[in-house]
Backbone bond lengths (Angstrom), bond angles and torsions (degrees), N, CA, C in turn:
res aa  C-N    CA-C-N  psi(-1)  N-CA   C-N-CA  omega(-1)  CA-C   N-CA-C  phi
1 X - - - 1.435 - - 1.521 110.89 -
2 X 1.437 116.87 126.97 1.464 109.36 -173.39 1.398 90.02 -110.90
3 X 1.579 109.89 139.09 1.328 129.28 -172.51 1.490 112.24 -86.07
4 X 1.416 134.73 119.78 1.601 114.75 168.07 1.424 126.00 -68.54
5 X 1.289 97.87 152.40 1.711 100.72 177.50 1.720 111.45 -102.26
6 X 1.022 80.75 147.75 1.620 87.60 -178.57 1.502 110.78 -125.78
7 X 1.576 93.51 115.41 1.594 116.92 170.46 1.556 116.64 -37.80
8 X 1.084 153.90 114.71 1.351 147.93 -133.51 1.771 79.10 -139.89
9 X 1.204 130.99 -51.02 1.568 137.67 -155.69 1.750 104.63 -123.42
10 X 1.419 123.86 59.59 1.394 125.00 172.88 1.263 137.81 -37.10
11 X 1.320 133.33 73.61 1.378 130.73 -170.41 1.851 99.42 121.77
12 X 1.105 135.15 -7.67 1.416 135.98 176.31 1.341 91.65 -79.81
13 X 1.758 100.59 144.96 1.511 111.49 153.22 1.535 130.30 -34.82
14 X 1.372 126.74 137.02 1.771 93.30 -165.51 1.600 89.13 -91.94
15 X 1.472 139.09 -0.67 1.336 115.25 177.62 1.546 100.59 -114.60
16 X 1.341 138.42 140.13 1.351 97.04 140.92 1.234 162.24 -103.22
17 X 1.146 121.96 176.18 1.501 121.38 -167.53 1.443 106.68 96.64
18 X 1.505 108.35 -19.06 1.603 102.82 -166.39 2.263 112.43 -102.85
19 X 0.856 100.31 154.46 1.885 99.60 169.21 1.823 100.32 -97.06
20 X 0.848 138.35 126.89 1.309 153.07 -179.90 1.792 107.04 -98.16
21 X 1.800 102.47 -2.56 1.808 91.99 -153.49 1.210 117.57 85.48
22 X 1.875 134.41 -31.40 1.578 129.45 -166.87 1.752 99.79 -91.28
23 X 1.236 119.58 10.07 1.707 114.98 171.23 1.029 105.34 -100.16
24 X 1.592 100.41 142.38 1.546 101.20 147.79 1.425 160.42 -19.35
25 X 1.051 159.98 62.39 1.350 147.99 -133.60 1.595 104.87 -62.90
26 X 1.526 113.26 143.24 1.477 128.68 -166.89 1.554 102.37 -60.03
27 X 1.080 124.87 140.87 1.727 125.29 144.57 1.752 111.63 -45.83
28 X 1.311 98.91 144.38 1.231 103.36 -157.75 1.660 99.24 -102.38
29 X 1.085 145.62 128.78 1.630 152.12 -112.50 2.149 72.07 -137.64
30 X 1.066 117.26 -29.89 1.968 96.72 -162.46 1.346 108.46 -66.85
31 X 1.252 113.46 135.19 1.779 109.12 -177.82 1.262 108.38 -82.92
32 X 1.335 108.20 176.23 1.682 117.32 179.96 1.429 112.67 -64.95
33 X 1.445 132.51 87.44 1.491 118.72 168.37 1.614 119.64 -16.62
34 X 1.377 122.37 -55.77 1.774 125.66 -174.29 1.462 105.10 -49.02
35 X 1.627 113.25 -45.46 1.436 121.71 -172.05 1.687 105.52 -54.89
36 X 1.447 90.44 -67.07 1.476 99.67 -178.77 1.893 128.58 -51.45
37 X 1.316 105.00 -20.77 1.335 114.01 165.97 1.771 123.58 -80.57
38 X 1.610 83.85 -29.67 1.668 89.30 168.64 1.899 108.38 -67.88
39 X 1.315 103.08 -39.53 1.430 85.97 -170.31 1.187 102.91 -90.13
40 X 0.978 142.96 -28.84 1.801 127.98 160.08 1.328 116.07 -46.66
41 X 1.158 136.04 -26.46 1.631 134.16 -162.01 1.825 90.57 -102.81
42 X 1.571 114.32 -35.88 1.898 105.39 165.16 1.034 120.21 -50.46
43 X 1.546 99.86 -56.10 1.810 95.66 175.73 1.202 124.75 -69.08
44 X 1.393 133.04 -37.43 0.958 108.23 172.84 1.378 142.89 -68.76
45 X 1.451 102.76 -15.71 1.590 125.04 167.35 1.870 111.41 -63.07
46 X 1.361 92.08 -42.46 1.639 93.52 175.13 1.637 100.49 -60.33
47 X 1.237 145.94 -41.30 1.479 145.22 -128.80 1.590 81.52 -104.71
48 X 1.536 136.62 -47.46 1.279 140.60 -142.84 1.845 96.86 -90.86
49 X 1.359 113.49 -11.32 1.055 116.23 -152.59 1.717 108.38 -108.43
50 X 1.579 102.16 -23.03 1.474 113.29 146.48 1.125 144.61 -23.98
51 X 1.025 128.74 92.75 1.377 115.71 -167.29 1.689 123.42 -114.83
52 X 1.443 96.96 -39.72 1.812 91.12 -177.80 2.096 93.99 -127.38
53 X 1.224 96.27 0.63 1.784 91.91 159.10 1.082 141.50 176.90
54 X 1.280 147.58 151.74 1.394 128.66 -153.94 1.549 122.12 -47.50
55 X 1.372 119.55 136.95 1.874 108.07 -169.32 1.410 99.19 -103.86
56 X 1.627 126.38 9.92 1.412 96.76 160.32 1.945 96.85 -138.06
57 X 1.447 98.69 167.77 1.746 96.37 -178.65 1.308 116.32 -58.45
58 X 1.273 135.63 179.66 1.560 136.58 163.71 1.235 118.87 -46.25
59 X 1.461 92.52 -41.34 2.203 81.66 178.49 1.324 111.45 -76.43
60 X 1.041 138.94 -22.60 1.592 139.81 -164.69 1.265 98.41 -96.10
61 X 1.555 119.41 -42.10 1.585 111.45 -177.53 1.823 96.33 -62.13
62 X 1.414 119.56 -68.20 1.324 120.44 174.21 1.729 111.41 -21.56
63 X 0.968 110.97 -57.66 1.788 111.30 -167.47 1.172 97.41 -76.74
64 X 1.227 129.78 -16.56 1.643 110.88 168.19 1.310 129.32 -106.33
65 X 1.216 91.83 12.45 1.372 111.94 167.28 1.516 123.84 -89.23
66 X 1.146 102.72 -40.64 1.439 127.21 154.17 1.558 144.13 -38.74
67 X 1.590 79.07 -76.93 1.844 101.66 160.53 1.491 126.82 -95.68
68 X 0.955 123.43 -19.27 1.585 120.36 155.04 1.582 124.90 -27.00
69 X 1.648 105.04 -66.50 1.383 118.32 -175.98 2.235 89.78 -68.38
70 X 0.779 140.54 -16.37 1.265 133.01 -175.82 1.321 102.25 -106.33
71 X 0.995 157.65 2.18 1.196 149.41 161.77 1.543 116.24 -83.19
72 X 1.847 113.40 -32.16 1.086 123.17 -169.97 1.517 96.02 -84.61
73 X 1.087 122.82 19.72 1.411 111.53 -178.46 2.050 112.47 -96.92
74 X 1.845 84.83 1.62 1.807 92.73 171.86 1.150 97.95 -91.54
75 X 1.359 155.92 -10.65 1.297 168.96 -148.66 2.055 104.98 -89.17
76 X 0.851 121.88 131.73 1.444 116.50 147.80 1.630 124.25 -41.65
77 X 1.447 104.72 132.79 1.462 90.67 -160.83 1.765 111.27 -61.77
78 X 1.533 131.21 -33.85 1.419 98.76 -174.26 1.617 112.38 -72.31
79 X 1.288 94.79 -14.50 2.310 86.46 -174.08 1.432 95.53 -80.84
80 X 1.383 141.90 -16.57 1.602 127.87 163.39 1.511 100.39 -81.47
81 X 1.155 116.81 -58.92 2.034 98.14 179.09 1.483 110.96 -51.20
82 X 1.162 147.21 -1.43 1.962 152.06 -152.23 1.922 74.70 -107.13
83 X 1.484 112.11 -84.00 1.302 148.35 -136.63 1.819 89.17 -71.18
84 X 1.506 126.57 -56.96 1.346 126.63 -173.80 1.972 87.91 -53.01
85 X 1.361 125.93 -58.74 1.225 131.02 -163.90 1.456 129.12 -24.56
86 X 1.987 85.46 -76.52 1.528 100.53 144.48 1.368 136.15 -42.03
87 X 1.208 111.01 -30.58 1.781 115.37 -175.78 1.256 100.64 -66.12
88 X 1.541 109.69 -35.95 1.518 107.32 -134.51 1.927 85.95 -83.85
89 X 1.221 109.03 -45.49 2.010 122.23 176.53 1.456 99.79 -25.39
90 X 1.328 103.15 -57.27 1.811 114.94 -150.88 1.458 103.56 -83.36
91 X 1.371 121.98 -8.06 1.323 123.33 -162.53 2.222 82.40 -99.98
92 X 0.967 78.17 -49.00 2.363 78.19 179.00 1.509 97.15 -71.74
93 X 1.142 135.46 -30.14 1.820 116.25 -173.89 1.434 85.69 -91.72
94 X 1.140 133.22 -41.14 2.106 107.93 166.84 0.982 116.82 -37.97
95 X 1.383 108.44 -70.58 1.414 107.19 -168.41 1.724 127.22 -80.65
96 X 1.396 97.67 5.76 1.512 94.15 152.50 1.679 117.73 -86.07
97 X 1.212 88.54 -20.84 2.279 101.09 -169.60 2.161 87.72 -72.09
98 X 1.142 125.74 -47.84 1.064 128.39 173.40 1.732 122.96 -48.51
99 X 1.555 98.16 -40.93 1.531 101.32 179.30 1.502 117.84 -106.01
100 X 1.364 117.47 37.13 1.115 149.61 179.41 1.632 117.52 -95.11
């Protein structure tokens, strides 16, 4: 006689800690590469477009100084080595226009 089991927890992992295959698969956290190229190619257009002084305050210049080179890391590696390059130019002719 085979006994039935009865689901006590419907839709829970049946072990835990473990994937059995019966979960869901995670949302996927990688952003849209196109997106991310759009906003790397803004900023950097904002930075190139500078001319007699920094176009964003210290904290924003700071955070994009920051996260720029990390964002391009969704990028194929030569269009993030091209794009960090450029960043990196415009980030020393700022901050020379700053210590001016």
């Amino acid at each position: 006689m085979a006994e039935e089991i009865v689901d006590l927890f419907p839709g829970a992992a049946r072990q835990l800690g473990f994937d059995l295959g019966d979960s869901a698969k995670p949302k996927s956290y990688e952003p849209d590469r196109d997106e991310v190229r759009r906003e790397l190619h803004d900023v950097l257009a904002v930075a190139k477009a500078a001319t007699d002084r920094c176009p964003w305050d210290a904290r924003t210049f700071q955070y994009h100084k920051t996260v720029f080179p990390q964002m391009a890391n969704w990028l194929p590696e030569d269009e993030r080595d091209q794009l960090r390059f450029e960043f990196a130019g415009e980030v020393v002719r700022i901050e020379q226009l700053l210590a001016a």
